[in-house]
C-alpha positions as CSV (number, residue, x, y, z in Angstrom):
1,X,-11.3,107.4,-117.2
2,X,-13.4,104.3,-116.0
3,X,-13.4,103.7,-112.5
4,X,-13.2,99.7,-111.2
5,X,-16.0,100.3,-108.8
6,X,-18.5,101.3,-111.6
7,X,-17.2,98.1,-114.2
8,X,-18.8,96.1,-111.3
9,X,-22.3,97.7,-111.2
10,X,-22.3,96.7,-114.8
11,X,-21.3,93.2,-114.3
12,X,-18.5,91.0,-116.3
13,X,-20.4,91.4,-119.7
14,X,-20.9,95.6,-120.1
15,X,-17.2,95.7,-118.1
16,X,-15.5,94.1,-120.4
17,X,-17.3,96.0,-123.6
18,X,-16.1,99.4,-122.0
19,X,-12.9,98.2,-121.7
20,X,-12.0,97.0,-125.0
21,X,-13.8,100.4,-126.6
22,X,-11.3,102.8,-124.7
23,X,-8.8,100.6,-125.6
24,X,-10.1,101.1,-129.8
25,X,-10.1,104.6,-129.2
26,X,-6.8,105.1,-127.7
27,X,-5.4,102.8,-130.5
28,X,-4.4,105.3,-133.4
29,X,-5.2,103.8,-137.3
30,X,-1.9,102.0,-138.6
31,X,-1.8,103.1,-142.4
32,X,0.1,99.9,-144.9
33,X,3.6,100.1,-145.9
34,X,3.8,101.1,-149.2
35,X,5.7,98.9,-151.6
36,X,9.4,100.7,-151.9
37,X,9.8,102.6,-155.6
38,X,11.5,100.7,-158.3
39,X,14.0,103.6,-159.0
40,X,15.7,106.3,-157.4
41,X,15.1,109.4,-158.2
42,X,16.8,112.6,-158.2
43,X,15.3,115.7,-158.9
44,X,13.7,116.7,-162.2
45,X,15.0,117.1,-165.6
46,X,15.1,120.7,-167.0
47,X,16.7,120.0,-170.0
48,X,16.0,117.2,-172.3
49,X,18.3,117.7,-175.0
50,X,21.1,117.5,-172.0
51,X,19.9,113.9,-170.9
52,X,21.9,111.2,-171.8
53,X,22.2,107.2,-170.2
54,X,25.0,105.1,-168.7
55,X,24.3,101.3,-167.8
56,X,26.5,99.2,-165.6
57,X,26.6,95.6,-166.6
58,X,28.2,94.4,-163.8
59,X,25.8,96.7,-161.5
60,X,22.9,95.4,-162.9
61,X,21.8,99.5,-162.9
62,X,20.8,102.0,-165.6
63,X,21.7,105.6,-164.9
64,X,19.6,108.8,-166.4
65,X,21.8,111.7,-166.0
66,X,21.5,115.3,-166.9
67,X,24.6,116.5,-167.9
68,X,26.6,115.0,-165.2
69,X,24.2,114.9,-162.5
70,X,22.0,112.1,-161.7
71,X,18.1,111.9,-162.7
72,X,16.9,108.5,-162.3
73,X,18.7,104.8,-161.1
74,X,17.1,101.6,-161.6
75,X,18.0,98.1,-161.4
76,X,17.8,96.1,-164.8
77,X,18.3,92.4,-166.2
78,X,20.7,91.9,-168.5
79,X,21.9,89.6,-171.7
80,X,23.3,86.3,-171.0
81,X,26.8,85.1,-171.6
82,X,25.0,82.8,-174.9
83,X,23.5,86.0,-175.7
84,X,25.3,89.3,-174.3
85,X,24.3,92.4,-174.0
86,X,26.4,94.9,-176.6
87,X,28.9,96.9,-175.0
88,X,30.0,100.5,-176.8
89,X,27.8,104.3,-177.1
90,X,24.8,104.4,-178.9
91,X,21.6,106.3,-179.3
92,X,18.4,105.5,-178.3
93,X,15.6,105.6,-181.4
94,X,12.6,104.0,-182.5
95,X,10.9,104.5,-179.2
96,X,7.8,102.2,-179.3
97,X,5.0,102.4,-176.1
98,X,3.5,99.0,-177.4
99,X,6.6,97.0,-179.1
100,X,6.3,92.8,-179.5
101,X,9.1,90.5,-180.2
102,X,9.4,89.7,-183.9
103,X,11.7,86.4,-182.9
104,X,10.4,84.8,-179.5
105,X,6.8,84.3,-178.5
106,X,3.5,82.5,-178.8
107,X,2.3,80.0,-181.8
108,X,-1.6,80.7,-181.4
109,X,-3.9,78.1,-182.9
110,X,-7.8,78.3,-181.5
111,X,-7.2,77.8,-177.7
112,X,-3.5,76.0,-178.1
113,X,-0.8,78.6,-176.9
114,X,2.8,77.1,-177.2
115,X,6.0,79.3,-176.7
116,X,8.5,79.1,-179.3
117,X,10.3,81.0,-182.0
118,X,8.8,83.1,-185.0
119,X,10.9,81.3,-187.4
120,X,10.2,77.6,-186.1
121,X,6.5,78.3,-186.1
122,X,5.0,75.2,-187.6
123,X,2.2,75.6,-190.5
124,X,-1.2,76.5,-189.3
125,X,0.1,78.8,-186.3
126,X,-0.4,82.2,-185.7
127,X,2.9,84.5,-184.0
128,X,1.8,86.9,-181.3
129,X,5.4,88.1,-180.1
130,X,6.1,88.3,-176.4
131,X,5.4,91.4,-175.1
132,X,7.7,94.1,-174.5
133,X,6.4,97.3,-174.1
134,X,7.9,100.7,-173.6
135,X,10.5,100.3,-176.1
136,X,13.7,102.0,-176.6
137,X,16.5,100.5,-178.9
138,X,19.5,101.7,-179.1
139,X,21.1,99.0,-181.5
140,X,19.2,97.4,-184.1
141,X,16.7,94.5,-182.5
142,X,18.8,95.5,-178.4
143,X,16.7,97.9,-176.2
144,X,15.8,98.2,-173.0
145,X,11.6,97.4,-172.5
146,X,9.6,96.3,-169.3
147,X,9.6,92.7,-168.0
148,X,11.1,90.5,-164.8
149,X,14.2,92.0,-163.7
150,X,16.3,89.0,-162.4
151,X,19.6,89.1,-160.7
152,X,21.6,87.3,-162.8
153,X,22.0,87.4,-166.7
154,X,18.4,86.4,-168.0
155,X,17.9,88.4,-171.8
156,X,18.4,87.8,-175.2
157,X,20.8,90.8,-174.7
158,X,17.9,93.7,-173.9
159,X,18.0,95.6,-171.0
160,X,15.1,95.0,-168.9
161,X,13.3,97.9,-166.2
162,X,10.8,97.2,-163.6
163,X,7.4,97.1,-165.0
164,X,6.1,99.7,-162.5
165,X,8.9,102.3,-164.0
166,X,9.4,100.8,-167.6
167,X,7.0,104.0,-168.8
168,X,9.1,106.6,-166.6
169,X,12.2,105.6,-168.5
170,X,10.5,105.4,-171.7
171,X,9.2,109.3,-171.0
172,X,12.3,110.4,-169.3
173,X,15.0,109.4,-172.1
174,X,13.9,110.9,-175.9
175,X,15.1,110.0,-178.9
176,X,19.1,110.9,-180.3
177,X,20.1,110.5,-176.0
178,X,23.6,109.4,-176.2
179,X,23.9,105.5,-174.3
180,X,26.9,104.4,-173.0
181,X,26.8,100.4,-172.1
182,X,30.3,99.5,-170.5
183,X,31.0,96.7,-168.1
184,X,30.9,99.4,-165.1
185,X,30.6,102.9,-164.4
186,X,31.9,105.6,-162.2
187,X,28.5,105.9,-160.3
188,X,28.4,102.5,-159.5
189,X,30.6,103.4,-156.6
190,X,28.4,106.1,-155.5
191,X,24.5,106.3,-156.3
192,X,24.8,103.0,-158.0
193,X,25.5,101.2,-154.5
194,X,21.6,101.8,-153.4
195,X,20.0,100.7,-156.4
196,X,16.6,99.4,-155.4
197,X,16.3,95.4,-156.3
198,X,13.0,93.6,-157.4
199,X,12.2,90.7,-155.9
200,X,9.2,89.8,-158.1
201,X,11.3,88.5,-160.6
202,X,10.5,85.1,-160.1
203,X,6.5,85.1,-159.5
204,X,4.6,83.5,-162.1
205,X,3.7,84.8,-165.2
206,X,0.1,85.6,-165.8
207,X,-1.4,83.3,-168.3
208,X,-0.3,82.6,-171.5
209,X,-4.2,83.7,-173.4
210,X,-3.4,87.2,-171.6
211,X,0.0,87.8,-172.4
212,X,-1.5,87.2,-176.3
213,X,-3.8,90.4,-175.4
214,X,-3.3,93.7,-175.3
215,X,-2.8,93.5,-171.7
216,X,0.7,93.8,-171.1
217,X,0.6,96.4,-173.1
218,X,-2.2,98.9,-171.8
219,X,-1.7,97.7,-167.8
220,X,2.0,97.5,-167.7
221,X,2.4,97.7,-164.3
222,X,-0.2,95.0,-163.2
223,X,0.1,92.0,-165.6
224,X,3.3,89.7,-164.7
225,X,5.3,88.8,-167.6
């Protein structure tokens, strides 16, 4: 302890000094919050021949089960009424870690980078396709791949995951997993109701010459797209 007569032998300057270390020391170190997990998750998976995937439409939420029993809940953006999302059962195939559109992306000429369509690319372009990595389709050009997760209907009808958990999925579900994509589901009234939410959705995407690199594809979870 410091005693009051002693801070006065050492005058206003050395007083104060001694004061504001004890208080340092008796401070403990306050570590960062760290930024809340994408997914829920629930367990591991033992079996993955037993895995198979519901998705909620209305829920915005993508459920990996084993068996009957939860895995893995994220939230996901889905197709707009223009351009819907299929309903119906499915499997999931052609799993690709480093897919690009083949219909919407860049023309590329020298340093000119213009969105548009593959087919309405005018002569003397280049097509780099938007990226979409971590790939799983489950009906012939509809999968769900990483990107902005928005709250309201946003795709060309793909289901899109966090980018931070976009691999997880892609890992977690293999190829012949049965999909079921119906306007709810049962768990949306149980695990479905805490489905983390992005809030990212809306920052801006990184710049159109690094989205046309292999960027998006190799650092997933840092470049915005």
């Amino acid at each position: 302890m410091i005693r009051t007569h002693h801070l006065w032998n050492l005058g206003w300057t050395g007083a104060l000094l001694l004061v504001t270390a004890a208080f340092l020391i008796s401070c403990k170190t306050v570590e960062p919050e760290k930024p809340t997990s994408m997914a829920l998750r629930y367990g591991t998976i033992t079996n993955p021949a037993n895995v198979n995937v519901k998705v909620s439409l209305n829920n915005r939420a993508v459920y990996v089960l084993e068996g009957n029993e939860p895995r893995f809940i994220a939230a996901i953006a889905i197709g707009t009424p223009q351009n819907p999302t299929p309903l119906g059962t499915f499997k999931a195939y052609n799993k690709l870690p480093r897919k690009r559109s083949g219909s919407y992306g860049f023309w590329v000429r020298g340093d000119e980078i213009i969105p548009g369509e593959r087919g309405k690319m005018p002569a003397g372009y280049s097509y780099v396709g938007y990226p979409m990595p971590w790939w799983v389709e489950f009906k012939s050009g509809y999968g769900f791949h990483a990107g902005a997760v928005w709250p309201t209907p946003r795709t060309h009808g793909c289901l899109r995951l966090h980018r931070t958990i976009a691999q997880e999925f892609f890992n977690m579900v293999p190829a012949g997993a049965t999909i079921n994509i119906a306007n709810s589901q049962p768990e949306d009234e149980t695990v479905g109701k805490h489905v983390p939410r992005p809030t990212d959705y809306d920052k801006p995407d990184h710049p159109r010459s690094v989205l046309i690199t292999d960027a998006p594809l190799d650092r997933t979870s840092e470049i915005l797209f």
